[in-house]
C-alpha positions as CSV (number, residue, x, y, z in Angstrom):
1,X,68.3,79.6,-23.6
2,X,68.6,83.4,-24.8
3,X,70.2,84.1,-21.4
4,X,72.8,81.1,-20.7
5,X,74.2,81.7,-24.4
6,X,74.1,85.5,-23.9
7,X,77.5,86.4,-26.6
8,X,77.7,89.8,-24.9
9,X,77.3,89.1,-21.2
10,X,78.8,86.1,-19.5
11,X,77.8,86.8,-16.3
12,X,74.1,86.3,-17.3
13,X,75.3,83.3,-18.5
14,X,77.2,82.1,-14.9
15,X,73.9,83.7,-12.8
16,X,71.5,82.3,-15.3
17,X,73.4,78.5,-15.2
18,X,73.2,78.7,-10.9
19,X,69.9,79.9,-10.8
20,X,68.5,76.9,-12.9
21,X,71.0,74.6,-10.8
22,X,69.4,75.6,-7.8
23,X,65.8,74.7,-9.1
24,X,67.6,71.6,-10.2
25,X,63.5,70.3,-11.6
26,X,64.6,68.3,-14.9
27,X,63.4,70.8,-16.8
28,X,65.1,73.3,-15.8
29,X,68.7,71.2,-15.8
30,X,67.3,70.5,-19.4
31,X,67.7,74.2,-20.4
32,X,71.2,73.8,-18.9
33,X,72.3,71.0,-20.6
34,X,70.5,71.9,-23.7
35,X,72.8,74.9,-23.6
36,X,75.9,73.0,-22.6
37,X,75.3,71.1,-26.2
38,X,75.2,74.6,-28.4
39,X,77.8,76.5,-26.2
40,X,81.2,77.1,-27.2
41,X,84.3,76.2,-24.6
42,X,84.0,79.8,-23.0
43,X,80.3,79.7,-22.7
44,X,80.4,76.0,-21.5
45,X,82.9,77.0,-19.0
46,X,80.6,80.1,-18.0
47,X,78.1,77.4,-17.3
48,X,80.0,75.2,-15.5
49,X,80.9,77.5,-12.8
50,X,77.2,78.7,-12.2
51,X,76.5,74.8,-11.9
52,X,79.3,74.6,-9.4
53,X,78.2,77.8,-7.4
54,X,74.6,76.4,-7.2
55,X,76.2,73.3,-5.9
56,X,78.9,74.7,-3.3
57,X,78.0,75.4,-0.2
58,X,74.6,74.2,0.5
59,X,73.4,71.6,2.8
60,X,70.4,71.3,0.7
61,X,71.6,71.7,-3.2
62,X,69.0,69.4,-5.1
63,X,70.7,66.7,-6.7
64,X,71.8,67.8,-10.0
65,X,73.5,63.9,-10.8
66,X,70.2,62.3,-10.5
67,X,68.7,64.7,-12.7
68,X,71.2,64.2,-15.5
69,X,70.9,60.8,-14.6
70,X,67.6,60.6,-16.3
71,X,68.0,63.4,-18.5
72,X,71.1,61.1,-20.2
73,X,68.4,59.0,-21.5
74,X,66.3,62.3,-22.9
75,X,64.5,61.7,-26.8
76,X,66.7,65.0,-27.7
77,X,70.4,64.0,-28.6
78,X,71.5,67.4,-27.4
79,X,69.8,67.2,-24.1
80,X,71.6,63.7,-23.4
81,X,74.9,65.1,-24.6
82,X,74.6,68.3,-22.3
83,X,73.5,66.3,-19.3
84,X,76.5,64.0,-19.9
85,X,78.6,66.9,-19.4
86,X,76.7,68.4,-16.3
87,X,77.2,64.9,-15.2
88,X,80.5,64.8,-15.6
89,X,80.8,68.7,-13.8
90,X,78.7,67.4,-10.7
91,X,81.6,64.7,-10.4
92,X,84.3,67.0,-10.4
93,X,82.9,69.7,-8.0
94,X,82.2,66.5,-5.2
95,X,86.2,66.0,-5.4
């Protein structure tokens, strides 16, 4: 968590967001999205495009909207909230 909301460095926050996206295990999309719920715009943003650079590009990028998919229905209201959103990312990036 410490890296993806790093205030003085958002490149460890975009290479720490694609790393985990390229796991893509729910736990690890759970640090994500647990993030995405604290973050500010700029920080969420930062986020976003490491989730995107995991997913671009690969023929084999694990499948980050089934993950959220059952991460949505997480016991931790910020988990579900941040998954919603990574949901919502994984949509735009297949346009």
């Amino acid at each position: 968590m410490g890296l993806l909301l790093d205030s003085a460095d958002t490149a460890v926050t975009r290479q720490t967001a694609e790393a985990l996206a390229r796991v893509g295990t729910v736990a690890a999309v759970r640090l994500i999205a647990l993030a995405v719920a604290e973050a500010g715009d700029s920080h969420a943003d930062w986020m976003q495009t490491g989730v995107h650079d995991a997913l671009a590009g690969r023929d084999s990028e694990p499948d980050i909207a089934v993950v959220c998919g059952q991460l949505v229905r997480d016991p931790e209201a910020a988990a579900r909230r941040g998954a919603a959103e990574i949901l919502a990312w994984t949509e735009d990036a297949r346009r």
